[in-house]
C-alpha positions as CSV (number, residue, x, y, z in Angstrom):
1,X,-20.7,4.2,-21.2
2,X,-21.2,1.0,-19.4
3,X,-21.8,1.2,-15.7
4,X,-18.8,-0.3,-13.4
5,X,-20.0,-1.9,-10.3
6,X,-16.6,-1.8,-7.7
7,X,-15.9,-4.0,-4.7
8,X,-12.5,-3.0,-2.3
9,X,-11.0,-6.0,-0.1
10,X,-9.4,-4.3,2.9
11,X,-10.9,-0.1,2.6
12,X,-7.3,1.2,4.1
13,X,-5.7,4.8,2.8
14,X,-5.2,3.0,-0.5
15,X,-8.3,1.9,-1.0
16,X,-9.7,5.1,0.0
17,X,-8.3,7.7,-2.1
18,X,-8.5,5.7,-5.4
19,X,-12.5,4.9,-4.5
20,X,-13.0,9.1,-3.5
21,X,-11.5,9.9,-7.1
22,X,-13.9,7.2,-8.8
23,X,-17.0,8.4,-7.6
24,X,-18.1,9.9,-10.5
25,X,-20.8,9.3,-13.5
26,X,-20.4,6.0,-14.9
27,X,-19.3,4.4,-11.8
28,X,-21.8,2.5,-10.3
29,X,-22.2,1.5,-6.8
30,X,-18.7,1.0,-4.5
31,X,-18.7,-1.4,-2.2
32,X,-16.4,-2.8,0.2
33,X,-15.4,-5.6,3.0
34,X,-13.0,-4.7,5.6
35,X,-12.5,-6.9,8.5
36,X,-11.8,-4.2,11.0
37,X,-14.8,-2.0,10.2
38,X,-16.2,-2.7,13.4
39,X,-12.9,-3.2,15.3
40,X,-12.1,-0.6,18.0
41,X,-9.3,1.4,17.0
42,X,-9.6,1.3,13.2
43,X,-13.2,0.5,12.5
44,X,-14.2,4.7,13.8
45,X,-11.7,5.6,10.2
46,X,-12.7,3.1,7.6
47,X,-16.7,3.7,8.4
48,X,-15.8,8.2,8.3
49,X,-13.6,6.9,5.2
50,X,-16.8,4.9,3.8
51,X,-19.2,7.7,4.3
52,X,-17.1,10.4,2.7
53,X,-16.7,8.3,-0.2
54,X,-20.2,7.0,-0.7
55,X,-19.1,3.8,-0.3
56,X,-21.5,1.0,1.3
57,X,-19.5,-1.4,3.4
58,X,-20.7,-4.9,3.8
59,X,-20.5,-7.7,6.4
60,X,-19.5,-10.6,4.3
61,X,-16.5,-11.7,1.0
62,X,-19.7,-13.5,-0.2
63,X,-21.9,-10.1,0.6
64,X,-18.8,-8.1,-1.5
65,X,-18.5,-10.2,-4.7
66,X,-22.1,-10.3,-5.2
67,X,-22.5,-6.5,-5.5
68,X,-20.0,-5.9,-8.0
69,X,-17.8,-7.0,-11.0
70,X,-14.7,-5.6,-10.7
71,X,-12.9,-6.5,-7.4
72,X,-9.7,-4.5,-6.3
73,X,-7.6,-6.3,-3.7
74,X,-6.2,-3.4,-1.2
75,X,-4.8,-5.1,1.7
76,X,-2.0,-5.8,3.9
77,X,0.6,-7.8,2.1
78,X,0.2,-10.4,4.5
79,X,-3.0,-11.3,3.7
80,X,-3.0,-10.8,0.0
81,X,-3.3,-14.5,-0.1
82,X,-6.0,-15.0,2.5
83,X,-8.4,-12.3,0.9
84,X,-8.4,-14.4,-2.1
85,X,-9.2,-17.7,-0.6
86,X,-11.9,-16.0,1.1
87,X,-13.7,-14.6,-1.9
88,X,-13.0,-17.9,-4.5
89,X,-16.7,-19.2,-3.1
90,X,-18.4,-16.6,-4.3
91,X,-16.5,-15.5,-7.3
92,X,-17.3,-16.4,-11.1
93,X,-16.8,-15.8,-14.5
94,X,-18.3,-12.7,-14.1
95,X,-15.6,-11.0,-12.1
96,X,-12.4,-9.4,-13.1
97,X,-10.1,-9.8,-9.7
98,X,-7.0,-7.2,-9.4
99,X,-4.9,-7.4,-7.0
100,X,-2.9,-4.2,-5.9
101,X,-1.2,-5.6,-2.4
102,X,2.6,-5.3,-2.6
103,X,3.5,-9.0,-2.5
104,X,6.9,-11.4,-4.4
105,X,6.5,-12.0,-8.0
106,X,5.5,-15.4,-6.7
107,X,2.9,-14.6,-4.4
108,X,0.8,-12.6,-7.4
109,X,1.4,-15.7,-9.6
110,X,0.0,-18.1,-6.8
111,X,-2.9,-15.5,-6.1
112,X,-3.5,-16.2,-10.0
113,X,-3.6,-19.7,-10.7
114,X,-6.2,-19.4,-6.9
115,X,-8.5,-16.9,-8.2
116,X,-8.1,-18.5,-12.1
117,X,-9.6,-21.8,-10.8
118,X,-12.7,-19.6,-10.5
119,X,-13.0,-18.7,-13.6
120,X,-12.7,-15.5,-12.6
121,X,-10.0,-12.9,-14.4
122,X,-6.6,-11.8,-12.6
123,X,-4.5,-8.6,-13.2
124,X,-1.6,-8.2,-11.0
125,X,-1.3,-4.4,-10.5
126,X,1.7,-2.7,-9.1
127,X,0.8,0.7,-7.5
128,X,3.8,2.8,-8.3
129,X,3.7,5.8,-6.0
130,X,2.1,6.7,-2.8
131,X,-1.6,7.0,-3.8
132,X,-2.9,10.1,-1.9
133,X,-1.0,12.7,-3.6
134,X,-2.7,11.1,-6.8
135,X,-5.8,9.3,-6.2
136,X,-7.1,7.0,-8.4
137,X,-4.5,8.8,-10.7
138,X,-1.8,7.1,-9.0
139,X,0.8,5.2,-11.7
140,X,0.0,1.4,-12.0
141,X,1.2,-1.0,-13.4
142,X,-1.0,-3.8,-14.7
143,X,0.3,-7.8,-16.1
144,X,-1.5,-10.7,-17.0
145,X,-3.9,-11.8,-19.8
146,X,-6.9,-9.8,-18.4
147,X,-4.4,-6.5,-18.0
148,X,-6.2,-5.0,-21.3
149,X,-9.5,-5.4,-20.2
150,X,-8.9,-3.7,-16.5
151,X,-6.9,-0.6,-18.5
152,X,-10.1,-0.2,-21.3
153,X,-12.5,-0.4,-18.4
154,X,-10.8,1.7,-15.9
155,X,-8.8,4.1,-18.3
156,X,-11.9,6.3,-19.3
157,X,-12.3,7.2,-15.3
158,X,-8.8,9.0,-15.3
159,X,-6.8,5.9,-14.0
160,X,-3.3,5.6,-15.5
161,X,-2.1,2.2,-16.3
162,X,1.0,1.0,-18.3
163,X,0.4,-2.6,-19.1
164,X,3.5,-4.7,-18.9
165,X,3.0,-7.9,-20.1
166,X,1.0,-11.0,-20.1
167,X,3.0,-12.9,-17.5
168,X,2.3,-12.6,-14.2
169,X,5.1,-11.5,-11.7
170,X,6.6,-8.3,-14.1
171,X,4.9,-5.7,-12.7
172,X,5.6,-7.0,-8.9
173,X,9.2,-7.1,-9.5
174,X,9.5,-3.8,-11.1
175,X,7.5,-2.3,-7.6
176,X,9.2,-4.5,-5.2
177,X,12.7,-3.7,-6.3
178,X,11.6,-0.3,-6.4
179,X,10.8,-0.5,-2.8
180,X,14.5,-1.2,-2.0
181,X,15.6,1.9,-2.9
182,X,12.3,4.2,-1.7
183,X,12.1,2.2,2.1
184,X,15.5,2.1,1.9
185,X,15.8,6.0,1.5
186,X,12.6,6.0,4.3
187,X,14.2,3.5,7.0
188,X,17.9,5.9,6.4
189,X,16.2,8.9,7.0
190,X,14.3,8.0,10.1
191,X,17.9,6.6,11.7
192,X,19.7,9.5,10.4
193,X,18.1,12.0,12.5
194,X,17.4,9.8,15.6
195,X,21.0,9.9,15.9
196,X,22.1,13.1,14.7
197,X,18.9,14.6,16.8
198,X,21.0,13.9,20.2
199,X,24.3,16.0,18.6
200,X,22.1,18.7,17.2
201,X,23.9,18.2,14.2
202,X,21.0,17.7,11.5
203,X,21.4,20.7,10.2
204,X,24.6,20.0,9.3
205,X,23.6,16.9,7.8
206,X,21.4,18.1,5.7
207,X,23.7,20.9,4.3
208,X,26.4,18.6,3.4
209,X,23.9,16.2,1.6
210,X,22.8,19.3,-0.1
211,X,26.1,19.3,-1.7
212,X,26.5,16.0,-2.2
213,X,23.1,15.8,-4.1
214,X,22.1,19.7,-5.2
215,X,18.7,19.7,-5.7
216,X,17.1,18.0,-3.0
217,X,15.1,19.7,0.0
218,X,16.7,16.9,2.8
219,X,14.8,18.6,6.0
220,X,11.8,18.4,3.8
221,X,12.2,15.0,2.1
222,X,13.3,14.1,6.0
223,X,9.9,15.2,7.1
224,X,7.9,13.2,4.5
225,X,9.6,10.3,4.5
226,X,9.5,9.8,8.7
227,X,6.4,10.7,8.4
228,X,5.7,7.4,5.9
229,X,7.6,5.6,8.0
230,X,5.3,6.2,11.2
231,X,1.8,5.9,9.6
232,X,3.1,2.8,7.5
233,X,5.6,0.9,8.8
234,X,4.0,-2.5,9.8
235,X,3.0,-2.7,6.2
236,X,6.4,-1.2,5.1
237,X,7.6,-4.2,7.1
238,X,5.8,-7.0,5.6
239,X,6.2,-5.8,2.1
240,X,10.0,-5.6,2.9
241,X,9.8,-9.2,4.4
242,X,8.4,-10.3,0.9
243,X,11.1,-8.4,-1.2
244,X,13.6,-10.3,1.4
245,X,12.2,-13.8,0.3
246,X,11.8,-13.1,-3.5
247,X,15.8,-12.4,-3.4
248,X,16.7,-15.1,-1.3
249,X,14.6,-17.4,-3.9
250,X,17.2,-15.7,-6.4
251,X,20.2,-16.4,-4.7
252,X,20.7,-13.0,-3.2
253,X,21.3,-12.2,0.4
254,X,19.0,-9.5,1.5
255,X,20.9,-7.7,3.5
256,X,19.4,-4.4,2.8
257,X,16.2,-5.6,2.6
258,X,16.2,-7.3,6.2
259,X,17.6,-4.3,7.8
260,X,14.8,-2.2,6.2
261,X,12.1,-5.0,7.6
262,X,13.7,-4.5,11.2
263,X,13.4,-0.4,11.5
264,X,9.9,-0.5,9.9
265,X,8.9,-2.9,12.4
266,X,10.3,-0.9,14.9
267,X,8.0,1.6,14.3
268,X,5.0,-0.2,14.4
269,X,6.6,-2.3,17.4
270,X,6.8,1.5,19.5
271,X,3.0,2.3,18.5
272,X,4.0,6.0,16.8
273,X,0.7,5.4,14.7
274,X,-1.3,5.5,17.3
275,X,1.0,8.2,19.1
276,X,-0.7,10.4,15.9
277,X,-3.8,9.1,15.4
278,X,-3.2,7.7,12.3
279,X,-2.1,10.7,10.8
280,X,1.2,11.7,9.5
281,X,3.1,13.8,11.3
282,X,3.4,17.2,9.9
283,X,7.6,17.0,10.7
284,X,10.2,14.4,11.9
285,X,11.1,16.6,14.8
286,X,7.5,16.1,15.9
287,X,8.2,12.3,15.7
288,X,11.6,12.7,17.8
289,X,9.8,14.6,20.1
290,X,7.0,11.7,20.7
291,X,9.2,8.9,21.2
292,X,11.5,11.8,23.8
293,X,8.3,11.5,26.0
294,X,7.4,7.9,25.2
295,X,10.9,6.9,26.3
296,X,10.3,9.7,29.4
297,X,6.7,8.1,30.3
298,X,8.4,4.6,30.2
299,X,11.3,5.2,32.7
């Protein structure tokens, strides 16, 4: 089997878990370029991250591109587009670009026609799930002409890809309308029990959901899902931002979408991140009971 040389754009959580499960024979060397490797309160992370993983981490986009063939874009959604203007010098024929970032239908196809100039190959991929319960297992979805080529390269090492298409945008619409409903669930939870916290009632809450929806563990699901909320809700926000434009752009007030944007934000806006190191909380009560003392310590 032939060797697979990886480079990662951004070496977040994301990045991360899927480059831990592909170290393994037949992948050659990982690399990757993060702009805050060196910076103070992430850079500590991403070089543990890199170490664990085996991965080499690299100075320079032209430093990156050189040492591989298969580039995997893993960044904010905000700077999906910039990561690929910075890596079209150095990028060629012999490269196969994917882009994973959570970005409009629109964005992916600009991001396209940018890195197709190159010569270069583009496959949108639209990362289904939250990847560290999976790994490089996680579900993808993969569009575009070169979408065949990433899944018989990347198959064989255990990742699962459904191909959707050869247009460009599929695969993003399917995930970002998707995220309506799984923020959405996120950003209802996390205002739920901020106010029923200061009644005692979310108990209660949570037994009458129960009957609502059988089936569902709502203190547990409540747990996970503030926990997202905190560890991820700047990028939560910006990907919520991009769903917001892409149904404006169809005529469709986003309502929803906006109101998610705002209590992500909110979040990241109080620094509960930080307040936990980067981890996830292990509860939402532990979250209630940070922002208690935040809102304390600020009075």
């Amino acid at each position: 089997m032939e060797s697979l040389s990886i480079g990662f754009v951004g070496f977040g959580e994301a990045a991360f878990h899927i480059a831990k499960g592909l170290r393994q024979p037949g992948i050659g060397p990982i690399a990757a370029y993060d702009i805050n490797t060196h910076a103070p309160a992430l850079g500590e992370k991403i070089r543990q991250r890199a170490q664990e993983t085996g991965t080499r981490l690299v100075e320079t986009n032209e430093e990156l591109i050189r040492s591989c063939e298969i580039v995997l874009s893993t960044v904010t959604s905000n700077h999906a587009a910039a990561a690929a203007e910075q890596n079209v010098p150095f990028l060629g024929a012999g490269h196969l670009y994917a882009d994973l970032n959570s970005v409009s239908p629109a964005l992916k196809q600009s991001i396209a026609r940018t890195i197709a100039a190159t010569g270069a190959r583009f496959v949108e991929i639209a990362v289904m799930s939250p990847v560290p319960p999976h790994g490089h297992r996680v579900p993808m979805l993969a569009g575009g002409t070169a979408a065949h080529e990433f899944a018989e390269r990347l198959t064989p090492f255990g990742m699962r890809i459904e191909i959707v298409g050869s247009e460009i945008g599929v695969a993003a619409a399917t995930k970002m309308f998707r995220s309506i409903v799984v923020k959405g669930m996120e950003a209802l939870l996390t205002e739920c029990v901020l106010g029923a916290s200061r009644y005692g009632a979310e108990q209660r809450v949570f037994a009458s959901l129960a009957e609502s929806f059988p089936g569902i563990d709502w203190p547990e699901l409540a747990d996970y899902m503030v926990g997202r909320v905190v560890v991820h809700g700047e990028r939560r926000a910006r990907e919520m931002e991009e769903v917001a434009e892409t149904l404006r752009s169809l005529g469709i007030e986003p309502i929803m979408a906006e109101a998610i944007a705002r209590r992500m934000d909110w979040s990241a806006q109080l620094g509960l991140k930080a307040r936990f190191g980067g981890d996830a909380p292990k509860s939402y009560q532990e979250v209630l009971d940070a922002i208690k003392k935040m809102t304390a310590a600020a009075d």
